[in-house]
C-alpha positions in Angstrom: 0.0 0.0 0.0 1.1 2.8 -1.0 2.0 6.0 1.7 -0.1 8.4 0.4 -3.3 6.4 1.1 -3.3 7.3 4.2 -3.2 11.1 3.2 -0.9 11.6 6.7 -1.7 15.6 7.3 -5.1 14.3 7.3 -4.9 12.2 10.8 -2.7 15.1 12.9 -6.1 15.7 14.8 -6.3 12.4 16.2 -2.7 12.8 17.9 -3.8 16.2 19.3 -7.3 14.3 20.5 -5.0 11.3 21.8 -2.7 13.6 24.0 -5.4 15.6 25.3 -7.3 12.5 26.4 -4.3 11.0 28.0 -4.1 14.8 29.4 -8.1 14.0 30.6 -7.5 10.5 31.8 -4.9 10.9 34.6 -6.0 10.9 38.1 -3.8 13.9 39.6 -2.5 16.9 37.8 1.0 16.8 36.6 3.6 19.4 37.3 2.9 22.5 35.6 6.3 22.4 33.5 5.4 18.7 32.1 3.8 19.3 29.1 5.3 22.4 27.2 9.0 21.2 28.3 8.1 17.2 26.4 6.4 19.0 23.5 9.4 21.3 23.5 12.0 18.3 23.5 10.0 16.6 20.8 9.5 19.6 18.7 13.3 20.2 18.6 13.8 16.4 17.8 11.7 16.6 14.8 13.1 19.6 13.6 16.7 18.1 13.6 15.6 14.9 11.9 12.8 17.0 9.6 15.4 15.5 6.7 14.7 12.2 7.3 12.2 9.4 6.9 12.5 9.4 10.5 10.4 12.4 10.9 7.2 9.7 10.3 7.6 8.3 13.7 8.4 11.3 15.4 5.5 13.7 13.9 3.0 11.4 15.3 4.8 11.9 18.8 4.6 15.9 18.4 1.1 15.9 18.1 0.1 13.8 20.9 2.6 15.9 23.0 1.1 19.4 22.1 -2.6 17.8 22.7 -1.3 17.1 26.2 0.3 20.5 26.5 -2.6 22.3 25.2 -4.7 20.9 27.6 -2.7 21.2 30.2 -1.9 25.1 29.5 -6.1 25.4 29.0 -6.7 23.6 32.3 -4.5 26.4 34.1 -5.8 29.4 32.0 -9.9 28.7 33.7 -8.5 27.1 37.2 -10.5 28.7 39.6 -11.4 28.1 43.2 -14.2 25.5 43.6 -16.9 25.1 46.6 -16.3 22.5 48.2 -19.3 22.2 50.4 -22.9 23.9 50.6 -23.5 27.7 51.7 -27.2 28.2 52.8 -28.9 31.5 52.6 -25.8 33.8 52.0 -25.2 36.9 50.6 -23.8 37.1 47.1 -23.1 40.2 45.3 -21.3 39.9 41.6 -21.5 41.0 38.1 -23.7 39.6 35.5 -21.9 38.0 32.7 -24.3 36.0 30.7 -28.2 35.7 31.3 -29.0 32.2 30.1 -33.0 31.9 29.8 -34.4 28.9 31.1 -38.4 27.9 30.8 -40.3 29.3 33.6 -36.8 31.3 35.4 -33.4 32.2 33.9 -30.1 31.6 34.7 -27.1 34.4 35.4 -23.2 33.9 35.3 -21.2 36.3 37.7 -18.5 37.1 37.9 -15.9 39.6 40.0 -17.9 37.2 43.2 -17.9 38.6 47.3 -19.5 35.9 48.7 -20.4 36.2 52.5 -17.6 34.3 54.8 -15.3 33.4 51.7 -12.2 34.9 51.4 -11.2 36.0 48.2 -8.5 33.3 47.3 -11.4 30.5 48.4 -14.1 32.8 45.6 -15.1 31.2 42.4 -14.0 33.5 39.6 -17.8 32.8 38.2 -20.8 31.3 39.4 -23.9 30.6 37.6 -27.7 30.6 39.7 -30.9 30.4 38.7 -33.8 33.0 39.4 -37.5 32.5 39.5 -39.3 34.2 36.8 -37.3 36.2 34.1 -36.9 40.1 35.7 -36.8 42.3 32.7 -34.4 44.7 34.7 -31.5 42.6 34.3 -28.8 43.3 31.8 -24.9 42.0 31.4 -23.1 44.0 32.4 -24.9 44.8 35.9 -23.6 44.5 39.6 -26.2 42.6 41.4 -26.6 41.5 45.1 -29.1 38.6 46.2 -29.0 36.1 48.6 -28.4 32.2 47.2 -27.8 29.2 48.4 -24.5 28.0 46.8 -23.7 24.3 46.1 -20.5 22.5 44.8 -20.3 21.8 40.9 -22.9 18.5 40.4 -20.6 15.0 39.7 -21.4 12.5 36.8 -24.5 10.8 37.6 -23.0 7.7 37.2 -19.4 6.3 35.9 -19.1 7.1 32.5 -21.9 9.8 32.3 -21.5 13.3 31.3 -19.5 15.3 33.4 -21.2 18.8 34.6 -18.0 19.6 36.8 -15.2 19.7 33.7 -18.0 21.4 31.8 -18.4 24.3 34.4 -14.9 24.3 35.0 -13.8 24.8 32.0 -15.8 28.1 31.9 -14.2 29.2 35.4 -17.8 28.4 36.8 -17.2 27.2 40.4 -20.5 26.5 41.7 -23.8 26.9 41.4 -27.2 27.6 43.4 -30.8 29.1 43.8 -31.0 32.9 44.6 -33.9 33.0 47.8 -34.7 36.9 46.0 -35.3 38.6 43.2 -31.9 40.2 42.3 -30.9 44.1 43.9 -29.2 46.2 41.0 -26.9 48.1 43.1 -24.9 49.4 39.8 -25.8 49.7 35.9 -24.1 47.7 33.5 -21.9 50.1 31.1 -21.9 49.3 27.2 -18.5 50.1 26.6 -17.2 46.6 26.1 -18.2 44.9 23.2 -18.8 41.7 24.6 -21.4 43.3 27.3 -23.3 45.3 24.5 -22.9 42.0 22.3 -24.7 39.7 25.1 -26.9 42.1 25.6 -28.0 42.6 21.9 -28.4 38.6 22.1 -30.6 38.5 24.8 -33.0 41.4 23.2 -33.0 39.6 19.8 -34.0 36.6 21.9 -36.8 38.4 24.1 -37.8 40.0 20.9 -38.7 36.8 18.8 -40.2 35.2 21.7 -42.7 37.9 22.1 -43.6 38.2 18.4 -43.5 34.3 17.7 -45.7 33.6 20.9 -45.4 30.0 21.7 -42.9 27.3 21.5 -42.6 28.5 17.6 -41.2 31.5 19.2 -38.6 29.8 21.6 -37.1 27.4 18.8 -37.2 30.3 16.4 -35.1 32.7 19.0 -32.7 29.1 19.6 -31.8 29.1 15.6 -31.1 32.7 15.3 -29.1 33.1 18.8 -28.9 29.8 20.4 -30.5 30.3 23.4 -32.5 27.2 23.9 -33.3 27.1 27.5 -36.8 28.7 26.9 -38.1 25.9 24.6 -40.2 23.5 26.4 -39.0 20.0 27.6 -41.5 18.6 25.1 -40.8 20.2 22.3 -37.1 19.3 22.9 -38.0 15.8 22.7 -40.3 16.0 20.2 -37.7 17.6 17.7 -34.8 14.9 19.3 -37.2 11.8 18.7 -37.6 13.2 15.1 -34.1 13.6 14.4 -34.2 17.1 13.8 -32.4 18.2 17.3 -29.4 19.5 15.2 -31.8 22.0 14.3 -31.2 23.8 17.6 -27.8 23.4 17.5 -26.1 26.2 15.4 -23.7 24.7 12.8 -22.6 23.9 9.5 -25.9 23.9 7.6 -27.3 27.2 9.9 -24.1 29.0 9.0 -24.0 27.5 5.3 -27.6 28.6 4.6 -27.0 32.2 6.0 -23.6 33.0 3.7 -25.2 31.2 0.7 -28.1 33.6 1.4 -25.5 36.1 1.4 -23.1 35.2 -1.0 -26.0 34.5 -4.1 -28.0 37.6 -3.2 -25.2 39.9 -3.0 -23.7 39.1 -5.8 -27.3 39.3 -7.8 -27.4 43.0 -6.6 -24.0 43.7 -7.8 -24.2 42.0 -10.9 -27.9 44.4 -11.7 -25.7 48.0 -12.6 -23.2 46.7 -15.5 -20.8 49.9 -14.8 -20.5 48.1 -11.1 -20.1 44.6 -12.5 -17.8 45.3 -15.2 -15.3 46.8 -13.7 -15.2 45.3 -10.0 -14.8 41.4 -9.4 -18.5 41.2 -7.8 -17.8 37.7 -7.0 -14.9 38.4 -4.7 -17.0 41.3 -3.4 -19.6 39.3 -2.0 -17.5 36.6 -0.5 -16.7 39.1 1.7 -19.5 40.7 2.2 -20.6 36.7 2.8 -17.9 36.1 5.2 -19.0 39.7 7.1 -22.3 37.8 8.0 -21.2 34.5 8.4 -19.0 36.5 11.7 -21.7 38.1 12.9 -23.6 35.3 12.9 -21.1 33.5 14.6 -21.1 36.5 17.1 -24.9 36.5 17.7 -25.1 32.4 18.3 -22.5 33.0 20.8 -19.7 31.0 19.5 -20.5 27.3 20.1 -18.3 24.4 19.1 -20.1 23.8 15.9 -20.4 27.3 14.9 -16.6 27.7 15.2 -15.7 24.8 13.3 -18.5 25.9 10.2 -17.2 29.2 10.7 -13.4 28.4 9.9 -14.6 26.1 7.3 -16.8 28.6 5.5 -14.0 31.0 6.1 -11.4 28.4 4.0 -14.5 28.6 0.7 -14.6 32.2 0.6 -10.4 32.7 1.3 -10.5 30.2 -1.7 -12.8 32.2 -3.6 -10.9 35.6 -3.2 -7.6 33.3 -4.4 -9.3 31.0 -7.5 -8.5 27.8 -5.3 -11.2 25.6 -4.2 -12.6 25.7 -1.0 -14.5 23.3 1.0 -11.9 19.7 1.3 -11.2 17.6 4.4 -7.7 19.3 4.4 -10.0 22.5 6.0 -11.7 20.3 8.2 -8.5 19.1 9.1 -7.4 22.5 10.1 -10.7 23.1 11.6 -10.5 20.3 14.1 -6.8 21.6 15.0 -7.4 25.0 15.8 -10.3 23.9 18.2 -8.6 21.3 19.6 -5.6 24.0 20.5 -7.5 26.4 21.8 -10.4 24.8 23.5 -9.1 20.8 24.3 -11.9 20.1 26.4 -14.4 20.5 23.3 -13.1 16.5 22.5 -15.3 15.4 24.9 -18.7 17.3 24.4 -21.3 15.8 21.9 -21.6 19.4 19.9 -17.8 18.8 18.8 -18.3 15.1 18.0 -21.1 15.0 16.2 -20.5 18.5 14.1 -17.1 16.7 13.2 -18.2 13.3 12.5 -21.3 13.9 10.2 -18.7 16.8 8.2 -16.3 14.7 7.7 -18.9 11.7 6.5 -19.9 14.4 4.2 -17.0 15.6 2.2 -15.5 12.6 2.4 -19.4 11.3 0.3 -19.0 14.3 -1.7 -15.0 13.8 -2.6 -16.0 10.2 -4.1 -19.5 10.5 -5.1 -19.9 14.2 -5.8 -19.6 14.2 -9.7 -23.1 11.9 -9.6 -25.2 14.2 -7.9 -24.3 17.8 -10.3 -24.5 18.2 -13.9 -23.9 21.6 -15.2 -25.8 20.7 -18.6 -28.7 18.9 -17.0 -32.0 20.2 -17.6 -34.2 21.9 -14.9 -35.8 18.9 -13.9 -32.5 16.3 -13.9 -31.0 19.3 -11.8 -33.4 18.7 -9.2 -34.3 15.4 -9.1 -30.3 15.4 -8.3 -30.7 18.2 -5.2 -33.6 16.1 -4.0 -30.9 12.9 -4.1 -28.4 15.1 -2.6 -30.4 15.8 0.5 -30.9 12.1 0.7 -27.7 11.3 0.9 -26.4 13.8 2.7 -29.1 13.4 5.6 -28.4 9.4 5.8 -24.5 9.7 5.7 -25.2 12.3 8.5 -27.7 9.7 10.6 -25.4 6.9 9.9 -21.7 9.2 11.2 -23.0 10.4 14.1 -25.1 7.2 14.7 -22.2 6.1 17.4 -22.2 9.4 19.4 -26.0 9.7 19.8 -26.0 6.5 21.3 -23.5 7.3 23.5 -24.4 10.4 24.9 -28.5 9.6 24.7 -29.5 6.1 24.0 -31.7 6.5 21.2 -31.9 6.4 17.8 -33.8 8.6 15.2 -35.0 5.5 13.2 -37.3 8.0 11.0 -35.2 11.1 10.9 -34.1 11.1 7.6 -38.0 11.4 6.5 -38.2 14.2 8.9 -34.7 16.0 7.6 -36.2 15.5 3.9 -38.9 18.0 4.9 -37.3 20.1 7.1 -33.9 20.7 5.2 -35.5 22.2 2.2 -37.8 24.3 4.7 -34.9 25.5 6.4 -32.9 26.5 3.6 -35.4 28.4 1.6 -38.2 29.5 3.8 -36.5 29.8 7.9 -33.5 31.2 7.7 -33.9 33.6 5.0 -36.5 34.8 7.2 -33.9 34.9 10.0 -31.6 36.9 7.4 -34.2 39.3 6.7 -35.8 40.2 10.1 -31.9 40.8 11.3 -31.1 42.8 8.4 -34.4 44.8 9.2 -34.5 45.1 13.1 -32.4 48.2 13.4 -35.2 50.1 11.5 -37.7 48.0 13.2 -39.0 45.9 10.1 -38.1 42.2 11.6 -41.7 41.7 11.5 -41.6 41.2 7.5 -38.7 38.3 8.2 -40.3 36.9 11.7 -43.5 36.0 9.2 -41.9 33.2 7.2 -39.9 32.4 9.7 -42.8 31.5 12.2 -44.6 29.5 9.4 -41.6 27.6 8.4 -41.1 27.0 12.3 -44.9 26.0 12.5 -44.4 23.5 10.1 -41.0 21.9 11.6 -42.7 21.4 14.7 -45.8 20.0 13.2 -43.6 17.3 11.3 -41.4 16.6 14.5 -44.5 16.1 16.1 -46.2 14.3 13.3 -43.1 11.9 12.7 -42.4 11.1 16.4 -46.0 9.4 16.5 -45.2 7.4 14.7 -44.8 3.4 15.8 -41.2 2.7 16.5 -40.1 6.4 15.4 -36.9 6.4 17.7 -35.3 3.2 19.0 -33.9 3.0 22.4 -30.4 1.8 23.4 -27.9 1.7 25.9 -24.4 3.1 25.4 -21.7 1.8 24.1 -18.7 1.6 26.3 -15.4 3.9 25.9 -13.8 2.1 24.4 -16.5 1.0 21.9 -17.0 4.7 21.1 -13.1 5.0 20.2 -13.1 1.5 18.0 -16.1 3.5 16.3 -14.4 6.8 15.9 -11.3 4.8 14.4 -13.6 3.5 11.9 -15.4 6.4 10.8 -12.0 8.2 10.5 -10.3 5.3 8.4 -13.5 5.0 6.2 -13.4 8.5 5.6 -9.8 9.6 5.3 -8.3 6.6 3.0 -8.4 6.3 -0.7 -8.4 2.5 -1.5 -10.6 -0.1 -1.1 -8.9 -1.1 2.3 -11.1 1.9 3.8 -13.7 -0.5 4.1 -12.3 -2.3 6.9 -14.1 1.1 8.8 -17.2 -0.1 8.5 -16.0 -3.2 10.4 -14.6 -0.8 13.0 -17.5 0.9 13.5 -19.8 -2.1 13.7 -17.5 -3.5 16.4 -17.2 -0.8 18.5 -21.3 -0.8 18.4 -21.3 -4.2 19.3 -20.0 -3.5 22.8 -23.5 -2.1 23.2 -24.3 -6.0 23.8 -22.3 -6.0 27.3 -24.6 -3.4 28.6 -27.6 -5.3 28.0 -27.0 -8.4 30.8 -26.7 -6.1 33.2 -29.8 -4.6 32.2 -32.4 -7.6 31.4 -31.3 -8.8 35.4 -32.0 -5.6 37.1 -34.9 -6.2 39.7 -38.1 -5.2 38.8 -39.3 -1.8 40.6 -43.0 -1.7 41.0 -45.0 1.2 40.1 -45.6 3.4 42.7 
């Protein structure tokens, strides 16, 4: 077999993932000098044998060294004081960071914490509590004292499970708790930072749909545009999960997609309408970046999430690509993608958001790469063209199901069994009808027209719902599962990455990877089929 098969740049995520899971595995935190001075040792050992074949074994090395270091060097960057045991009924006074609405309350991160009968070096850097009721007063930004009861950050559930603690942590969140009052404002938030008047803008755009789009319509409407989805009711949540359409909430590549293509085609329409304009300025180039533009703000507004980040680099590689005549979109970008947010946030490896965004991309190019020249014919007639966009949503919505397939299970024991008839419906909905809408309304708030976007918008949402509901009835619409084990999930992984990365027929030794690793499901199921019956009560 020949070396470039295994198309080598391709893989150097998986050494940064492997040396930030070692990094994640060990049971007591290593000296602080451990992992910069290895990668540094390593580093300097590639670069003197860079000239030889050598360089093979030691690359691999590198990478796992700098995923430990980055880790390492993220783990100290957020380290903040923890609680280590309950505070009843004391006073807290801080300064609101986020406001995080929740259905029926909401939820504020503070920061700059005095916490009655703590001393500072024993204060969280950030705490994050939950008020009854959502108080319209509130903004980021303000200085608010309350009295809480405070509790240490919540433990796994049980061995395996996900961990709230490293989540929390890694946001220098350390602890939580239930204010007993409604907050006192004892100083106004000031705008001048951008990040206050950008939470703030957020949270109005948020408020703002919710109250136009009455109803849970409203809520999942307000999550697509600026990902706040604590507000959408439990149901509805599980309605839209059941029905595979979940990744609808989550802002990502095909939110972020739809919004530059919006963008990108509409823009360059306009600037293409006065010849003078066209002829003698590349309009193409000029709406990349007037594409790109959005595509940050976007990002900005949905508050940078995992998935956002990744699309947002990758989108950012098409239109780079377009402003040089290269081609964009390539698992080399996704490649790059996966490194940058491995460097700068290494705990992402172990949240479902950066898994499953990852997986069903790279199950998608890697589709598109081999079978790409089937599904577009530049002199096909109306009709072949889209019978072959109908086929392309097909496939891309089953190669999705089928990637992240090992991850849902994983992190939620079920399986969409009829989410690809759902995501036929919905994808086309979403891409011509919801998020232009979304476009349109943002582009028209500041003059206070959003009302002309918020209208197809809410009837496109309508009908989402509806189907969610409508498919999750039903018989047999999602499938329930346990987990598979750790290790399972990394056999899995393996597989999907070898199926996807290499370029002869060998690749299909994946698929046997990934059926094994789902076959460890099988040694969860003993343990459940002789667990004692529990009554109703």
């Amino acid at each position: 077999m020949e070396l470039s098969s295994f198309r080598l740049s391709l893989w150097s995520p998986v050494g940064l993932m492997a040396g930030i899971g070692i990094y994640f595995s060990l049971t007591n935190e290593p000296p602080a000098y451990i992992g910069v001075s290895v990668f540094s040792i390593c580093a300097l050992v590639l670069a003197a044998l860079w000239r030889t074949r050598f360089r093979l074994f030691v690359m691999p090395i590198v990478l796992v060294t700098l995923g430990f270091a980055a880790a390492q060097l993220r783990a100290y960057h957020v380290a903040t004081p923890l609680l280590h045991e309950e505070l009843r009924n004391h006073h807290v006074e801080g300064t609101i960071d986020e406001i995080e609405p929740v259905e029926g309350k909401e939820k504020l991160v503070l920061s700059q914490m005095v916490i009655e009968d703590l001393v500072p070096k024993a204060t969280p850097l950030r705490i994050r509590v939950s008020f009854r009721g959502n108080d319209e007063r509130l903004r980021v930004g303000d200085r608010v004292r309350f009295d809480a009861n405070l509790y240490p950050l919540p433990e796994p559930v049980m061995p395996g499970s996900y961990d709230f603690a490293r989540h929390f942590y890694f946001r220098s969140i350390g602890g939580n708790g239930f204010a007993m009052r409604q907050a006192e404002i004892i100083e106004s938030g000031s705008q001048s930072t951008i990040k206050t008047w950008v939470n703030n803008l957020r949270h109005h755009i948020g408020e703002d749909m919710r109250a136009h789009m009455q109803g849970k319509v409203g809520t999942v409407a307000a999550a697509m545009t600026v990902g706040e989805t604590g507000p959408i009711p439990q149901d509805t949540k599980n309605m839209l999960r059941d029905s595979g359409l979940a990744h609808m909430l989550a802002i990502a590549g095909l939110h972020l997609g739809i919004v530059t293509g919006i963008l990108f085609y509409n823009s360059r329409l306009l600037l293409t309408l006065y010849p003078p304009l066209a002829l003698r300025f590349p309009t193409k180039k000029i709406a990349a970046i007037l594409a790109l533009t959005g595509a940050f703000i976007y990002l900005t507004l949905a508050g940078f999430p995992i998935p956002a980040q990744r699309a947002f680099i990758m989108v950012t590689f098409f239109f780079m690509a377009i402003l040089l005549d290269r081609r964009g979109v390539t698992l080399r970008t996704l490649s790059i993608a996966a490194t940058l947010i491995l460097l700068m946030f290494p705990e992402a490896l172990f949240g479902a958001s950066f898994q499953m965004s990852f997986a069903a991309t790279l199950a998608i190019i890697s589709l598109y790469e081999s079978y790409g020249k089937y599904l577009h014919s530049s002199g096909a007639s109306w009709l072949a063209k889209a019978w072959a966009h109908l086929l392309g949503i097909i496939a891309t919505s089953l190669v999705a199901t089928l990637a992240t397939a090992p991850f849902v299970l994983y992190h939620f024991n079920r399986f969409a069994l009829l989410g690809l008839l759902a995501n036929m419906v919905v994808v086309p909905l979403a891409t011509f009808i919801i998020m232009p809408g979304m476009v349109l309304a943002l582009i028209l708030m500041p003059v206070g027209g959003q009302m002309i976007g918020y209208l197809p918008m809410q009837w496109g949402t309508d009908i989402m719902i509806r189907m969610a509901g409508w498919v999750t009835s039903l018989p047999e619409a999602s499938l329930h599962f346990p987990s598979p084990t750790d290790t399972g999930l990394m056999i899995a992984s393996a597989g999907l990455l070898w199926l996807c990365l290499m370029t002869t027929r060998i690749r299909l030794l994946g698929v046997l990877a990934i059926v094994a690793g789902l076959c460890t499901i099988s040694t969860h199921i003993p343990a459940i089929m002789h667990q004692p019956h529990q009554p109703p009560r």
